[in-house]
Every structure is written in C-alpha cells, then in structure tokens.
N, C-alpha and C positions, 0 to 999 in steps of 0.2 A: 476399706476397713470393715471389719463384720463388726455388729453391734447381736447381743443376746438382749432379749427382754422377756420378763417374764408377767404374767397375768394369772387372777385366779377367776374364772365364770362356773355359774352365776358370782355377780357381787353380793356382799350380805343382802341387798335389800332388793336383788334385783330378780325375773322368772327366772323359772330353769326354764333350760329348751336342751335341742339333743348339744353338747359341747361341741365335740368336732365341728359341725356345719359353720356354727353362732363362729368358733375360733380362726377358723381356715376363713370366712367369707370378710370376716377384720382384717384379718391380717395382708392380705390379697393384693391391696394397692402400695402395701407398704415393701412390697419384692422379699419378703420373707423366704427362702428357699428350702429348710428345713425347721417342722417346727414337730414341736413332742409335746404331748400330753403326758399329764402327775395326775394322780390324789392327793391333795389339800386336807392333810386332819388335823387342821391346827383349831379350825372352827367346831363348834357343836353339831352341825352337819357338816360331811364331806362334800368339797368340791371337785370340779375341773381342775388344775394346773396346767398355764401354757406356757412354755419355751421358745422364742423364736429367733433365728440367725437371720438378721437380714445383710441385704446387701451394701446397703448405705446408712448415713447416719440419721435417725429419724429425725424428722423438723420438732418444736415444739406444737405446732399445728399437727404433727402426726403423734402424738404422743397423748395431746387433747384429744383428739378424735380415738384413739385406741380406747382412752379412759372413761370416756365416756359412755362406751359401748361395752368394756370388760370389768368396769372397777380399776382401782391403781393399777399401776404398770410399773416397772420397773426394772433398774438395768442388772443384769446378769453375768457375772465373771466366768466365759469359757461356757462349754459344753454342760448340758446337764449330766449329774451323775447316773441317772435313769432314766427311764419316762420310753411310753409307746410313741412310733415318728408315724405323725399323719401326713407328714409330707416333707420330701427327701427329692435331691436333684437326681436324677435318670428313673424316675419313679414311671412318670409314662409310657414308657419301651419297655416295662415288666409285665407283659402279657404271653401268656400259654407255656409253655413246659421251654425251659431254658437248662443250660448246664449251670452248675453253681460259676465256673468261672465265668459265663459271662453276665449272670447277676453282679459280682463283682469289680468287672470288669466297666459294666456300663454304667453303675450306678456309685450312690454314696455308700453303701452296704460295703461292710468290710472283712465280713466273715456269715459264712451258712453255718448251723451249728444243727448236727440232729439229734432229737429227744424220741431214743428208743429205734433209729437209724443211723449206718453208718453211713459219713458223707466224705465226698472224694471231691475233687474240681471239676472230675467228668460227670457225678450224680446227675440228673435231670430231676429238676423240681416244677409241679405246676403249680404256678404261679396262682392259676385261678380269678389273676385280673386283678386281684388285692394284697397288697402285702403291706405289715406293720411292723418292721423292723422295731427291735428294741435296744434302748442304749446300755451297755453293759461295761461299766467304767468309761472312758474314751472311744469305745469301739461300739458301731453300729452294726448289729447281729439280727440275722434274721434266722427265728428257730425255725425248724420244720419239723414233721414226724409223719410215721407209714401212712400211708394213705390205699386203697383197695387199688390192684394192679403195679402195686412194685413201686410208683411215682411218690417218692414224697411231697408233701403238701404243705405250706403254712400254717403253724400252730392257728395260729387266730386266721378266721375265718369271715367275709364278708357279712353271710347270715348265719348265725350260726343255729339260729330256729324262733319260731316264728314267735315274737310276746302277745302277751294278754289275749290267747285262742283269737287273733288274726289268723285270716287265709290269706 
C-alpha cells in the first residue's frame, strides 16, 4: 500500500537549514521513493512543504520520529498537485546526455516537455547529473530548454550560481 504524508520544515519554532537535505535525510529510513517539495504561505514566513510516497505504512514510532524532526506530519490523499521531486524511482541511472525516451522509459518521469525547444522521443537531453522533475496535475514533467551546442538541458539546474560572493 502507498501511504503520502505530508510536512512543512522548518516548524514554526524550529532553524531553517537548506530543506532538501533536513527532508530527504528523514525521510530515508522510512523507504520513501518519491518525495516533492511546495511553498507553505499559509504562515507569516514561507516554508518548505514536503510530500512523501512511501512504500509501507508508517509505524506510529515512524510518524514520532518524522514529527519530531519536521513538525506535524500528516496523511495525504493521492499525489500532490505540484511541487518540485527531489526524489523519484530511476533517478539514479539519469546521468549524461539520454534520449527523452529513455528518461522515460527508465524512470518515474512521464513526460519531457521543452521551454523554447522542440522535443521528440529521439531529442537527447543532458541530464547534467541533476534533474527536478516537476509535478504538473498527475503527471511528472521534466521541463528542459536550449542549452549552447543544440543539447537541451534541465530548466533547474544543480548550481545555478554561486550565493553570497562564495567561490
């Protein structure tokens, strides 16, 4: 049986730190296989929002330990209607320049869609080692757009430039 649960980090009262890491390293023992990050603007500051599918049905002992670590928790009917996926089943074997069919084909991604490129099944896209598919109604879409040498590329990008004048 899949179980969705959802989380908002930080809790009101709890640090921020980077979301993704704080999200993905909870959720980890709980065999979550795909899980999406939201913006939370229900608070006075914006949050995290986490989504997660797992595979079995959380103990109450895994549901304490989530809560304790994310703030409430809670269960989730179905797929989220948005939200960026930091982690997706065939996510691993998405590395260097692939055709869209077999992004497709090996992973959860259910559609390549290009932003300012036309996309085919035979397209080649570089991967570039990171991809954030995004969920778009029930379907999980991975945008891409031009990238220099013809190869399209992943809208979102690993680094996309450096903060606070770090080298």
């Amino acid at each position: 049986m899949t179980w969705w649960l959802g989380a908002v980090y930080p809790p009101v009262d709890g640090p921020a730190a980077h979301a993704d890491h704080v999200l993905l390293s909870t959720v980890d023992y709980l065999a979550a296989d795909l899980v999406c990050t939201h913006v939370d603007r229900t608070g006075v500051v914006a949050r995290t929002a986490m989504t997660a599918r797992l595979r079995r049905e959380p103990s109450a002992a895994d549901i304490a330990a989530l809560s304790e670590r994310l703030g409430p928790v809670t269960p989730v009917v179905g797929p989220p209607d948005s939200g960026r996926c930091v982690r997706f089943p065939g996510q691993e074997a998405l590395t260097g320049i692939l055709p869209v069919a077999d992004i497709v084909a090996s992973s959860a991604i259910d559609e390549v869609v290009g932003i300012g490129v036309p996309i085919t099944s035979d397209t080649s896209v570089d991967t570039r080692g990171f991809l954030r598919p995004v969920f778009a109604g029930d379907r999980l879409v991975l945008l891409v757009e031009p990238a220099a040498g013809g190869v399209p590329r992943p809208v979102e990008i690993a680094d996309p430039h450096q903060c606070c004048g770090g080298h």
